[in-house]
N, CA, C and O atoms as a GROMACS GRO file, in nm:
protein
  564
    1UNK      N    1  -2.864   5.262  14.955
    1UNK     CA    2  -2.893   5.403  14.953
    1UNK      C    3  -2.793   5.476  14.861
    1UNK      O    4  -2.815   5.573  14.789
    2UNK      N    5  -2.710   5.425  14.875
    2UNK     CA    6  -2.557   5.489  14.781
    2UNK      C    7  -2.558   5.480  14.644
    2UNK      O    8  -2.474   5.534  14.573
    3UNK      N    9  -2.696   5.381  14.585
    3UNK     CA   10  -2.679   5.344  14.436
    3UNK      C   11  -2.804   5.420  14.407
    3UNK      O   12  -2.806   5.460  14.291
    4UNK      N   13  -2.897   5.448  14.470
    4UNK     CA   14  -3.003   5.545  14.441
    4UNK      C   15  -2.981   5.673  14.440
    4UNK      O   16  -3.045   5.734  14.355
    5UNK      N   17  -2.889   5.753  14.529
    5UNK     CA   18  -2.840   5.869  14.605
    5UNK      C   19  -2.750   5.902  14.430
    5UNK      O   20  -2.758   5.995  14.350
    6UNK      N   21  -2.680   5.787  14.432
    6UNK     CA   22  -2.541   5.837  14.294
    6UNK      C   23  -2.623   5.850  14.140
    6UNK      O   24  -2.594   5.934  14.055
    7UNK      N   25  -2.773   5.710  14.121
    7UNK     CA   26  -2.870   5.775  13.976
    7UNK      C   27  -2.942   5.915  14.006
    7UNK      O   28  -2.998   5.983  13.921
    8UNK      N   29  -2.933   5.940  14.109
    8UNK     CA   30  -3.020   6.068  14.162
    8UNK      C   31  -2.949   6.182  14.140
    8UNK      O   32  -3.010   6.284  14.110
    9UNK      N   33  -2.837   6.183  14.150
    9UNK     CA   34  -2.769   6.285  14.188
    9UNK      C   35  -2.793   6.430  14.106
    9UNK      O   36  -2.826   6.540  14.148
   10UNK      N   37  -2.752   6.365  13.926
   10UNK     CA   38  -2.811   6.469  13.847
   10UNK      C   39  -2.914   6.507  13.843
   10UNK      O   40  -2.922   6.614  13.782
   11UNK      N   41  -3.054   6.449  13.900
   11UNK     CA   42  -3.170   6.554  13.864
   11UNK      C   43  -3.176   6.618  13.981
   11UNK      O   44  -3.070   6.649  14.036
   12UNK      N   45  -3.333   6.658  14.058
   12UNK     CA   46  -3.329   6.794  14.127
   12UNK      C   47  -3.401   6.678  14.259
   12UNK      O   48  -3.445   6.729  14.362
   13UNK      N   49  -3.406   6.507  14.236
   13UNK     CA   50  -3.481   6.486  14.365
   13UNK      C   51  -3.342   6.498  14.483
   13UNK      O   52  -3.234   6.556  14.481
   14UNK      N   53  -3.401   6.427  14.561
   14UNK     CA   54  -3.291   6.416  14.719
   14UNK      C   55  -3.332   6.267  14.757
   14UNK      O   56  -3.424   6.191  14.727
   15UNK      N   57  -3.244   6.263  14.820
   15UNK     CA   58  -3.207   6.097  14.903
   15UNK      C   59  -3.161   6.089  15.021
   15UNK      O   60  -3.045   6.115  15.052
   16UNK      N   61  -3.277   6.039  15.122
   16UNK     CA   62  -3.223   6.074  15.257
   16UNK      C   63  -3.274   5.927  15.359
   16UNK      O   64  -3.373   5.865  15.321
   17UNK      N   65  -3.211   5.888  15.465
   17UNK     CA   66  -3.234   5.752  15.473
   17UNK      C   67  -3.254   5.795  15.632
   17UNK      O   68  -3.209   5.898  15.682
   18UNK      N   69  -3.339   5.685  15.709
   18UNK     CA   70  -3.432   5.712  15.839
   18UNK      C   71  -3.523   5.833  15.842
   18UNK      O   72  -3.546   5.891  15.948
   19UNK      N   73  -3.556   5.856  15.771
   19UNK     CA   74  -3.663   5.993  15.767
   19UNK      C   75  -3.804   6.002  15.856
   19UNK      O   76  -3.895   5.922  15.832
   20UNK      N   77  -3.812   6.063  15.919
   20UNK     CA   78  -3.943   6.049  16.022
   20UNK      C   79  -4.060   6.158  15.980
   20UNK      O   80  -4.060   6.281  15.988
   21UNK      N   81  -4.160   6.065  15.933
   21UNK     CA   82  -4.295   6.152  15.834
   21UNK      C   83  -4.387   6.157  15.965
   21UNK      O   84  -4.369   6.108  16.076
   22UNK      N   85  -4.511   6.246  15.904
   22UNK     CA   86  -4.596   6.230  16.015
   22UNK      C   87  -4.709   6.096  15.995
   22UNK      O   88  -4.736   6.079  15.877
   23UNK      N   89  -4.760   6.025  16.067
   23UNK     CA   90  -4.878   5.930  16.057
   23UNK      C   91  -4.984   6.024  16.119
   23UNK      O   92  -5.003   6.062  16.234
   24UNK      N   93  -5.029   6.043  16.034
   24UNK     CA   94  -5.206   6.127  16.076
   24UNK      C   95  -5.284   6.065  16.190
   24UNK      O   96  -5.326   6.133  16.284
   25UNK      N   97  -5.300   5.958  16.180
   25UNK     CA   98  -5.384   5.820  16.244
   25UNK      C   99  -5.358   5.857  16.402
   25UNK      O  100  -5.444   5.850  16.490
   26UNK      N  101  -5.248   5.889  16.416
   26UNK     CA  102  -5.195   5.903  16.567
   26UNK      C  103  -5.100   6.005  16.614
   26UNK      O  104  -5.032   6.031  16.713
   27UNK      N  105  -5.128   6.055  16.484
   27UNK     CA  106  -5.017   6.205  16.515
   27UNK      C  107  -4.894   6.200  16.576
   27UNK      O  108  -4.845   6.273  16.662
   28UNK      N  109  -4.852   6.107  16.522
   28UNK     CA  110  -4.676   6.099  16.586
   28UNK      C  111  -4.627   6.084  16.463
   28UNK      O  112  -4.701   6.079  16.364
   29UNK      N  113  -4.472   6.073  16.456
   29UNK     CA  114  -4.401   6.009  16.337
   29UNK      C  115  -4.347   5.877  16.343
   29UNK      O  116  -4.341   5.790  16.430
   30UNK      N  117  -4.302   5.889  16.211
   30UNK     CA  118  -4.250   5.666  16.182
   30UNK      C  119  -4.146   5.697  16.128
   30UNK      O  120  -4.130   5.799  16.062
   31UNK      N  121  -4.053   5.604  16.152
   31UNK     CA  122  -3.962   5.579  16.045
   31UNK      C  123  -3.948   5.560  15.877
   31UNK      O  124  -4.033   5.491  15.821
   32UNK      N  125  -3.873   5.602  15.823
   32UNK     CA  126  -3.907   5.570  15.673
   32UNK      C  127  -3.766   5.519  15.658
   32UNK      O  128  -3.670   5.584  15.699
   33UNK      N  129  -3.756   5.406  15.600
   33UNK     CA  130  -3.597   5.376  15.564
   33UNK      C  131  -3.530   5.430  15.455
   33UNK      O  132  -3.408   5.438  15.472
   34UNK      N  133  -3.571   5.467  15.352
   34UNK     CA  134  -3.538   5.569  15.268
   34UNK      C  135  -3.642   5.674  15.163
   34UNK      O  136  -3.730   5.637  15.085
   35UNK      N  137  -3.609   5.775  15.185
   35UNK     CA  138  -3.710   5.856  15.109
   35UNK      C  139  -3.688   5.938  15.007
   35UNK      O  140  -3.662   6.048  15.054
   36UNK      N  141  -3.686   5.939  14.900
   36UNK     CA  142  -3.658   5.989  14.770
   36UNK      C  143  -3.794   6.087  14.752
   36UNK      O  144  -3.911   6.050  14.745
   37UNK      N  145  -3.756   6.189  14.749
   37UNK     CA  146  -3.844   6.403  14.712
   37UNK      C  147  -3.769   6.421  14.580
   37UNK      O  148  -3.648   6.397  14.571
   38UNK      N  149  -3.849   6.467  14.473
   38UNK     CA  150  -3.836   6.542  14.401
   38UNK      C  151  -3.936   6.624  14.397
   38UNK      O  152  -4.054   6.594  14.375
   39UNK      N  153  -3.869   6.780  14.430
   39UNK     CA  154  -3.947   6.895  14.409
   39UNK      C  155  -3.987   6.919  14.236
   39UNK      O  156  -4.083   6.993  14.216
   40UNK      N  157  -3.940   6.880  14.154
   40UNK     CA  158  -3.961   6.910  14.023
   40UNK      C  159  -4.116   6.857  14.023
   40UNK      O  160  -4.191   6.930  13.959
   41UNK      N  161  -4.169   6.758  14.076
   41UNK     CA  162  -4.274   6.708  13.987
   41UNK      C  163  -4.396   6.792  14.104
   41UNK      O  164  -4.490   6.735  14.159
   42UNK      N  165  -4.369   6.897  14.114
   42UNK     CA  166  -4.485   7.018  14.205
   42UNK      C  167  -4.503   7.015  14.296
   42UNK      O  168  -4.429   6.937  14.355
   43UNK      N  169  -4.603   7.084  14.383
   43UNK     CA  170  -4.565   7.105  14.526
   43UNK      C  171  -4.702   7.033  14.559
   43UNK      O  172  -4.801   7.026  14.487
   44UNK      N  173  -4.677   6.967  14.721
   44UNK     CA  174  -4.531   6.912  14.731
   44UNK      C  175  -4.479   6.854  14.683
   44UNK      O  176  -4.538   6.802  14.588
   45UNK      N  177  -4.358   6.821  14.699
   45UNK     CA  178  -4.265   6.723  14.630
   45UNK      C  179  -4.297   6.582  14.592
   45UNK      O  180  -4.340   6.499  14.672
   46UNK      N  181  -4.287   6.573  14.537
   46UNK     CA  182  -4.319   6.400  14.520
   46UNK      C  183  -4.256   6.324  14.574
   46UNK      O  184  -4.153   6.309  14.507
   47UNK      N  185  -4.254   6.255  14.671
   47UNK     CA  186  -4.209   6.134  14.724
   47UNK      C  187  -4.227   5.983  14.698
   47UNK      O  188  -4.335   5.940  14.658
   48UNK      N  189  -4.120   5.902  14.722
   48UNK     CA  190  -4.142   5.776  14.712
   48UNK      C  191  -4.072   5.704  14.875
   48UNK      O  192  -3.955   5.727  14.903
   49UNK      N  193  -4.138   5.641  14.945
   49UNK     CA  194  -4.101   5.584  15.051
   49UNK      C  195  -3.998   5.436  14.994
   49UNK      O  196  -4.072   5.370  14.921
   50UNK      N  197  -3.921   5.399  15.000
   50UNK     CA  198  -3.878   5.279  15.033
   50UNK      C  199  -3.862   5.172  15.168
   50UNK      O  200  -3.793   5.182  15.269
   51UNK      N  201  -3.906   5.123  15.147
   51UNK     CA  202  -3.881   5.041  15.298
   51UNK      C  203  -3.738   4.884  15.254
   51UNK      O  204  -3.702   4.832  15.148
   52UNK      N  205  -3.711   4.868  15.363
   52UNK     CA  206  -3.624   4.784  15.328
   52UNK      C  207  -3.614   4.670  15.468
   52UNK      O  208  -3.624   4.713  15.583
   53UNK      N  209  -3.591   4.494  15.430
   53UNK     CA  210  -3.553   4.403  15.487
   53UNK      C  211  -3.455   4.345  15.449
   53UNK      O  212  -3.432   4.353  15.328
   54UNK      N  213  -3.388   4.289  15.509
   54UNK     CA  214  -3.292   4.188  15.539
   54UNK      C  215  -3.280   4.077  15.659
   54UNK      O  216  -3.242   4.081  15.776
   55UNK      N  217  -3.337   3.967  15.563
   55UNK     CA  218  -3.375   3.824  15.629
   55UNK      C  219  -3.361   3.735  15.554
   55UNK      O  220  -3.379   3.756  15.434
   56UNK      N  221  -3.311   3.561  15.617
   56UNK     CA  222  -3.258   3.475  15.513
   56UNK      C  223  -3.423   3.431  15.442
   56UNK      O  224  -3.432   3.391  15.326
   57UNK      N  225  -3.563   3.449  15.550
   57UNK     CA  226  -3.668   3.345  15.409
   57UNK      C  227  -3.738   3.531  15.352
   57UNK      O  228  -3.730   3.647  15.390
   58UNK      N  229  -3.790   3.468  15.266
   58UNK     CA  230  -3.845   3.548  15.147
   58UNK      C  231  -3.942   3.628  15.252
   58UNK      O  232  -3.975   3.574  15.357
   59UNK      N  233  -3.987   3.760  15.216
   59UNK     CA  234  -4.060   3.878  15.283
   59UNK      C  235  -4.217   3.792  15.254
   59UNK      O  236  -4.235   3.741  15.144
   60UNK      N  237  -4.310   3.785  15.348
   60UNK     CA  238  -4.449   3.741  15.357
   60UNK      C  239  -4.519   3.862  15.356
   60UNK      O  240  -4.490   3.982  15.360
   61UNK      N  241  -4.665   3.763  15.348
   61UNK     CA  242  -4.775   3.901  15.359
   61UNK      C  243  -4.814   3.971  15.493
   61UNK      O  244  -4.902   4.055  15.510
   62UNK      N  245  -4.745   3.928  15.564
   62UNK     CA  246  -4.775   3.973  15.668
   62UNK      C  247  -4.679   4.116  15.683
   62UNK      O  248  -4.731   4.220  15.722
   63UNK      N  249  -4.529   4.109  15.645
   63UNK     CA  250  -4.455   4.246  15.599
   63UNK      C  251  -4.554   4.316  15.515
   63UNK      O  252  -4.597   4.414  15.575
   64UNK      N  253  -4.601   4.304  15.410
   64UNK     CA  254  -4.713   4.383  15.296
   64UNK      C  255  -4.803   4.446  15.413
   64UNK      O  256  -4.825   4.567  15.425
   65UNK      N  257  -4.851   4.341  15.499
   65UNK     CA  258  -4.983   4.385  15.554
   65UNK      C  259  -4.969   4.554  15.652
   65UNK      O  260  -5.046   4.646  15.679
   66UNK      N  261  -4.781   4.510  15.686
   66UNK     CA  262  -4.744   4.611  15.793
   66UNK      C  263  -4.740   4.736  15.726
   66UNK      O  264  -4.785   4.847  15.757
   67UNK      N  265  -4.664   4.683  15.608
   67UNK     CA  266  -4.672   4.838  15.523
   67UNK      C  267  -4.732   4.921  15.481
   67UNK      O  268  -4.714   5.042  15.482
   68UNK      N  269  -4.877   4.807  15.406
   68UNK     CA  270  -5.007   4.876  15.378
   68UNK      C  271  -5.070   4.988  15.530
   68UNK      O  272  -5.118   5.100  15.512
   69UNK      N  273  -5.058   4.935  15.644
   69UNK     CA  274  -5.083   5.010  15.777
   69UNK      C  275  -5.010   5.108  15.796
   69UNK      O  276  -5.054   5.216  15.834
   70UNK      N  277  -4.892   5.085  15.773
   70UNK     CA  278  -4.771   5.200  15.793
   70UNK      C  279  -4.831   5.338  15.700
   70UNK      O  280  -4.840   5.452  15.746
   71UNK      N  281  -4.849   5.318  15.631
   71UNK     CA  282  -4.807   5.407  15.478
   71UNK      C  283  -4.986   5.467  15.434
   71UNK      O  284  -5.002   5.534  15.332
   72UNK      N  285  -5.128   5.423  15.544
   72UNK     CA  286  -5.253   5.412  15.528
   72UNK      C  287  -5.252   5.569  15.550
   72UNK      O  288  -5.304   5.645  15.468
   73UNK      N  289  -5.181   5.619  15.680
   73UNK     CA  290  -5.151   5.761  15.720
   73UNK      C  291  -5.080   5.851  15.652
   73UNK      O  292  -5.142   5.957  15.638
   74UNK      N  293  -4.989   5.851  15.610
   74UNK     CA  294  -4.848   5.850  15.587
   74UNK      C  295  -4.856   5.940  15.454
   74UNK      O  296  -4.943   5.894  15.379
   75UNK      N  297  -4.784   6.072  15.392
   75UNK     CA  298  -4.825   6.118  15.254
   75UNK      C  299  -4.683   6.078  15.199
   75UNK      O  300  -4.574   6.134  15.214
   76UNK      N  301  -4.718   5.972  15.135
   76UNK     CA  302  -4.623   5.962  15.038
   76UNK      C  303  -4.651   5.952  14.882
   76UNK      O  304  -4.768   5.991  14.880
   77UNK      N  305  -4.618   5.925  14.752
   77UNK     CA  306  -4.689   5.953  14.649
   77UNK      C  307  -4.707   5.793  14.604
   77UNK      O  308  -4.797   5.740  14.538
   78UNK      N  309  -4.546   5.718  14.684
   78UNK     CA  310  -4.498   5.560  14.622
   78UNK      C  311  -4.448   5.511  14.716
   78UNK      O  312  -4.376   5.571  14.795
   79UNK      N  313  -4.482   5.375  14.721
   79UNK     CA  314  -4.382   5.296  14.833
   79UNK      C  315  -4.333   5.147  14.760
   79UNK      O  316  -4.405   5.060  14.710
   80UNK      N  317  -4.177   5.152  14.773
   80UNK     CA  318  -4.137   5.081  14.691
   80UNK      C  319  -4.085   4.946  14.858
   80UNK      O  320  -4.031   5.012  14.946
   81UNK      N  321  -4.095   4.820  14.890
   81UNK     CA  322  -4.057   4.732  15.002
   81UNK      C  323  -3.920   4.687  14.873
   81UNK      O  324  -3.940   4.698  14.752
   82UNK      N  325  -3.795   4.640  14.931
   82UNK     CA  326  -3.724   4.560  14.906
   82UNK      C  327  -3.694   4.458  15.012
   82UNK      O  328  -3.698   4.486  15.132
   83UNK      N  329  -3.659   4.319  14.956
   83UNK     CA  330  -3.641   4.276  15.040
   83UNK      C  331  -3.489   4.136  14.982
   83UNK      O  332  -3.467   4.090  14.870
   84UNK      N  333  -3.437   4.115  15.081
   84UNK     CA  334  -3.276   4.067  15.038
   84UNK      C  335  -3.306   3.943  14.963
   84UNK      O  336  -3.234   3.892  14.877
   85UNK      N  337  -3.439   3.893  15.012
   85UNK     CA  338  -3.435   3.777  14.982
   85UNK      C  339  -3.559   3.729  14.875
   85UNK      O  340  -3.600   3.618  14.841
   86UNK      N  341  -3.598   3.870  14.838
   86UNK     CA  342  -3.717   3.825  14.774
   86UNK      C  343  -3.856   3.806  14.818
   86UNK      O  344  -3.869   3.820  14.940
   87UNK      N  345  -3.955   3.780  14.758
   87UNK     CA  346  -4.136   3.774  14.838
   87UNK      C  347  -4.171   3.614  14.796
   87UNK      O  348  -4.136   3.537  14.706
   88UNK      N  349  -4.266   3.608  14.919
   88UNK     CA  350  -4.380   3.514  14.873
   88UNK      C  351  -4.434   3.539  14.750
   88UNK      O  352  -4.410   3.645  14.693
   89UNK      N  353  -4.522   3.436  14.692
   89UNK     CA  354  -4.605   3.486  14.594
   89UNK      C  355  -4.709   3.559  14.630
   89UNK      O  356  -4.735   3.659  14.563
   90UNK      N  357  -4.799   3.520  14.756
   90UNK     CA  358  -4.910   3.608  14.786
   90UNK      C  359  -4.873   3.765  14.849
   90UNK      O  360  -4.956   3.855  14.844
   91UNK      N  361  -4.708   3.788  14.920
   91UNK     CA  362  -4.700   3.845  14.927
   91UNK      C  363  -4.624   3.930  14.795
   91UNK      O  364  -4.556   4.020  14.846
   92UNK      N  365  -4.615   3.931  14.691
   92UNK     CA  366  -4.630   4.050  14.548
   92UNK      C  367  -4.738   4.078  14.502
   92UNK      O  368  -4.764   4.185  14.446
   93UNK      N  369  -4.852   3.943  14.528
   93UNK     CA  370  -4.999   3.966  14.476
   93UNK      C  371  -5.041   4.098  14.608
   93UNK      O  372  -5.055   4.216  14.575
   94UNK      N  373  -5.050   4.073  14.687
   94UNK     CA  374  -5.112   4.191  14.825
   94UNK      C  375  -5.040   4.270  14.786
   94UNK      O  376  -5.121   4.343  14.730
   95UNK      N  377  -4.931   4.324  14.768
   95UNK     CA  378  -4.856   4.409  14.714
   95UNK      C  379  -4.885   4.517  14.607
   95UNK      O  380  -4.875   4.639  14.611
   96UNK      N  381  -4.928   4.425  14.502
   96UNK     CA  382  -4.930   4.502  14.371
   96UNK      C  383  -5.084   4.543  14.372
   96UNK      O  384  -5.134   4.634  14.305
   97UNK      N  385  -5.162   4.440  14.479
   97UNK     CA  386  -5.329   4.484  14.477
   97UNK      C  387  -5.318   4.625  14.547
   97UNK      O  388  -5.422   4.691  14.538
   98UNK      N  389  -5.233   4.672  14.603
   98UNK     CA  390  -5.198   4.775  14.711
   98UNK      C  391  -5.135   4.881  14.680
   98UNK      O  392  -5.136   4.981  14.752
   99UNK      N  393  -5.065   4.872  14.556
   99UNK     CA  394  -4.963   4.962  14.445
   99UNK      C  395  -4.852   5.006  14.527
   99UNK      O  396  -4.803   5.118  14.540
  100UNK      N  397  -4.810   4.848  14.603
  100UNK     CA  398  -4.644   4.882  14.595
  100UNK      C  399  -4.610   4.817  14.528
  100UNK      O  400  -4.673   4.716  14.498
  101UNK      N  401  -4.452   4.860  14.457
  101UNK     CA  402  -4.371   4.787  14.393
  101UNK      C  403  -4.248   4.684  14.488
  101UNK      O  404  -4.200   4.716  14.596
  102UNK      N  405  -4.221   4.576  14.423
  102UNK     CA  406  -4.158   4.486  14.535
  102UNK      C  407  -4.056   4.453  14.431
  102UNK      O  408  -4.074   4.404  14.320
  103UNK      N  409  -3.943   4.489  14.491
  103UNK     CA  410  -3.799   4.433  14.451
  103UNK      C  411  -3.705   4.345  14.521
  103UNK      O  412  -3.702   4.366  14.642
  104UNK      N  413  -3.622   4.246  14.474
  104UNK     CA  414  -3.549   4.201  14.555
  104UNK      C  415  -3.430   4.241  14.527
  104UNK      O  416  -3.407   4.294  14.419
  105UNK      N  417  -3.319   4.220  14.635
  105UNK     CA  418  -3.214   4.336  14.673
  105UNK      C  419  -3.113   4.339  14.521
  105UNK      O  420  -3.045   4.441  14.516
  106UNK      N  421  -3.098   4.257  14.414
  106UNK     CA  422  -3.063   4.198  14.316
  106UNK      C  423  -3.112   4.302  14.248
  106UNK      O  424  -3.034   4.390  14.209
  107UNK      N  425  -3.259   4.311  14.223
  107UNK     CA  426  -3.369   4.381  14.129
  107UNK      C  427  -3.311   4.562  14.167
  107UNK      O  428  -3.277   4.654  14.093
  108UNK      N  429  -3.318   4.551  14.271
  108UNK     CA  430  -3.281   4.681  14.335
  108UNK      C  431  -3.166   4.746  14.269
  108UNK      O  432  -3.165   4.860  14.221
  109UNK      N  433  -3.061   4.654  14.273
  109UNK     CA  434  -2.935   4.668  14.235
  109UNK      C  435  -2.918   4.739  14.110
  109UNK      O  436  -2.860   4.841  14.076
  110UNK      N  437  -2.994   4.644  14.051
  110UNK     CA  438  -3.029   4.652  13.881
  110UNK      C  439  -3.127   4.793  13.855
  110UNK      O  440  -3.110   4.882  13.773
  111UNK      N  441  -3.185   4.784  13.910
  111UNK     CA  442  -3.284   4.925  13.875
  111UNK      C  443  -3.246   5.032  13.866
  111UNK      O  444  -3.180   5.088  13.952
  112UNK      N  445  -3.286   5.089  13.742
  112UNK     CA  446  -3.280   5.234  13.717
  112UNK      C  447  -3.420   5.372  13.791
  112UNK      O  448  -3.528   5.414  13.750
  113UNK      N  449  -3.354   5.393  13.887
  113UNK     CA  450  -3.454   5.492  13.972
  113UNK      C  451  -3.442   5.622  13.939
  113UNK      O  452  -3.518   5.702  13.992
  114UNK      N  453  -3.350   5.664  13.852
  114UNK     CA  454  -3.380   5.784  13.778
  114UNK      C  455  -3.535   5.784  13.738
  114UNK      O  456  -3.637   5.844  13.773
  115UNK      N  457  -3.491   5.670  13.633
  115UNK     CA  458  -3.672   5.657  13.536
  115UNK      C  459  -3.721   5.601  13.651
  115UNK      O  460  -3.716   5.720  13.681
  116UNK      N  461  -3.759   5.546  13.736
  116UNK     CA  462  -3.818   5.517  13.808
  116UNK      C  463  -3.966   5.595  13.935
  116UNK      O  464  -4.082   5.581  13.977
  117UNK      N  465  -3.802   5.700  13.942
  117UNK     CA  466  -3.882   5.867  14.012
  117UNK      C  467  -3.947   5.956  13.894
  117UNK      O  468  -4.012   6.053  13.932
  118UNK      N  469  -3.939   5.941  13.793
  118UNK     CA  470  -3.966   6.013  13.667
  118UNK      C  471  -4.073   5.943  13.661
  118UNK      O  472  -4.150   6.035  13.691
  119UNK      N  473  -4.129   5.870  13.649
  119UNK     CA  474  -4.242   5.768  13.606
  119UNK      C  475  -4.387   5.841  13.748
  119UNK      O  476  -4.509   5.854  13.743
  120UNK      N  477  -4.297   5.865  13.841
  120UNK     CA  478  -4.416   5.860  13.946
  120UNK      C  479  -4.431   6.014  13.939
  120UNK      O  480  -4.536   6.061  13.982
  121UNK      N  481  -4.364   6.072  13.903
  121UNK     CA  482  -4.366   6.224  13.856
  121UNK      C  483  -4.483   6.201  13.740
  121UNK      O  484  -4.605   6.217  13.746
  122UNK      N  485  -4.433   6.175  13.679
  122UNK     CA  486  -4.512   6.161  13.484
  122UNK      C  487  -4.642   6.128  13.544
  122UNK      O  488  -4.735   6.203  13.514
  123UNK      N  489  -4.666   6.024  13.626
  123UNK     CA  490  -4.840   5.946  13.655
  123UNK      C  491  -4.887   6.034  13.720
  123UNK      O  492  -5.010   6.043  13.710
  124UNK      N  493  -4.822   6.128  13.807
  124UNK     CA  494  -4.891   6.251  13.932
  124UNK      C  495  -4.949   6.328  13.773
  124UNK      O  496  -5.067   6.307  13.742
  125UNK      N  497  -4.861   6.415  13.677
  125UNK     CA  498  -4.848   6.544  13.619
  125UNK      C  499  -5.034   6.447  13.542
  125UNK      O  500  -5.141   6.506  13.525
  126UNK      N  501  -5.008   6.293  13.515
  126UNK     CA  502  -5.106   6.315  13.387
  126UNK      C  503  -5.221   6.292  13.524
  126UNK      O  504  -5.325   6.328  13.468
  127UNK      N  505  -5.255   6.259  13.644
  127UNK     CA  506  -5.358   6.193  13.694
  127UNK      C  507  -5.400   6.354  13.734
  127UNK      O  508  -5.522   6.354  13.718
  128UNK      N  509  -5.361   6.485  13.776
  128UNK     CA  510  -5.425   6.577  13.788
  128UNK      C  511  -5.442   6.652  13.645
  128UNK      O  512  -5.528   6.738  13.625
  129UNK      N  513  -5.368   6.617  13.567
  129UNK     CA  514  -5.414   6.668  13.420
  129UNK      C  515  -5.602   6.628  13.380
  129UNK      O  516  -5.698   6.695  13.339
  130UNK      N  517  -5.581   6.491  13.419
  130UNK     CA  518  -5.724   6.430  13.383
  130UNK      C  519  -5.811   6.502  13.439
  130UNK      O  520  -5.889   6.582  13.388
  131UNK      N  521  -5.783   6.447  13.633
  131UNK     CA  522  -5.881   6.554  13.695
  131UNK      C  523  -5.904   6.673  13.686
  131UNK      O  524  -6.008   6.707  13.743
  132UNK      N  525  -5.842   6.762  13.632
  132UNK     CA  526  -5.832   6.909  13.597
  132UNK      C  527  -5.936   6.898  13.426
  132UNK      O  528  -6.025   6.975  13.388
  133UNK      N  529  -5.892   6.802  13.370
  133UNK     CA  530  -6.024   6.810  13.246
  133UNK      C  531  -6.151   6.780  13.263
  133UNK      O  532  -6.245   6.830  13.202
  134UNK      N  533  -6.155   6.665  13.378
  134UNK     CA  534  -6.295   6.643  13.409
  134UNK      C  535  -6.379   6.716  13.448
  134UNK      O  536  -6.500   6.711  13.425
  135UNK      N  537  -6.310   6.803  13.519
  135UNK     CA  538  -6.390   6.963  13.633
  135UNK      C  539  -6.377   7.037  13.540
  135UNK      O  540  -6.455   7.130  13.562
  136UNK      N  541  -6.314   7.057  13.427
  136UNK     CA  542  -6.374   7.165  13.343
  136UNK      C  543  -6.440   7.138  13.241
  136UNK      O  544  -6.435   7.220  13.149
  137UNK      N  545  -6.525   7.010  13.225
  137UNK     CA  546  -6.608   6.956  13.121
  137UNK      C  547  -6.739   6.976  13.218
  137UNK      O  548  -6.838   7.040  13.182
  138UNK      N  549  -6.726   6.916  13.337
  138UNK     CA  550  -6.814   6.948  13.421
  138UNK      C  551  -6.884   7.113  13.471
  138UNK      O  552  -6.999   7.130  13.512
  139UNK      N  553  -6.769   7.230  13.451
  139UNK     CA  554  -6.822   7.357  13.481
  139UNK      C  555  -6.894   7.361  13.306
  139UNK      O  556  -7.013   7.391  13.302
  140UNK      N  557  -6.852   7.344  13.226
  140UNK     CA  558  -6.888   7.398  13.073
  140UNK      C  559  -7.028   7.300  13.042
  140UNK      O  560  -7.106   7.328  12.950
  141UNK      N  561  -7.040   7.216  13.107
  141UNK     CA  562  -7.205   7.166  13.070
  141UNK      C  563  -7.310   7.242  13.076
  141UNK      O  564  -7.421   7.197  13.048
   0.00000   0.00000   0.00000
């Protein structure tokens, strides 16, 4: 949390760790193990969920499967799983079919989440850009 919290620091997101969102599905809240908001990229904020393990064998699909459930309710924009030890192979394939990103705690280390939160900003600004051209090609027919 301390190496995301310190690339973060200069722009305008936040970094906050156990965060409790709402799950729609059942109207209670969940845990989030860390949650990265930047208000810059519009309202609301853009979020990215992280989830995180620590275990000696590699994260399975059956973790993917929990997350995909977790996160089905859940408004987040990104959900990034790390895990200490790394994934299965089927579990990065379920993963990436699912559009999380999967790091291992190494990868993590290494990653630049400045550009990282910038990127999921940039894909929000152009994916309602599009939709915003499509509906107005559609009123002008």
């Amino acid at each position: 949390m301390y190496l995301i919290q310190s690339q973060l620091a200069p722009t305008s997101a936040t970094v906050e760790e156990s965060v409790y969102l709402t799950d729609e599905a059942i109207d209670s809240d969940r845990e989030i193990d860390i949650l990265i908001s930047d208000p810059a990229g519009g309202l609301p904020p853009q979020t990215v969920a992280v989830e995180c393990r620590d275990r000696q064998r590699k994260a399975d699909v059956e973790w993917i499967d929990a997350i995909i459930g977790k996160y089905s309710k859940i408004r987040v924009r990104r959900v990034v799983a790390i895990s200490r030890s790394g994934f299965t192979k089927n579990a990065v394939k379920k993963a990436r079919d699912a559009n999380i990103d999967t790091l291992s705690l190494d990868q993590a280390l290494e990653a630049d989440w400045e550009t990282a939160v910038n990127n999921v900003i940039a894909a929000l600004l152009r994916s309602h850009l599009v939709t915003r051209m499509r509906s107005e090609e559609c009123v002008s027919m």
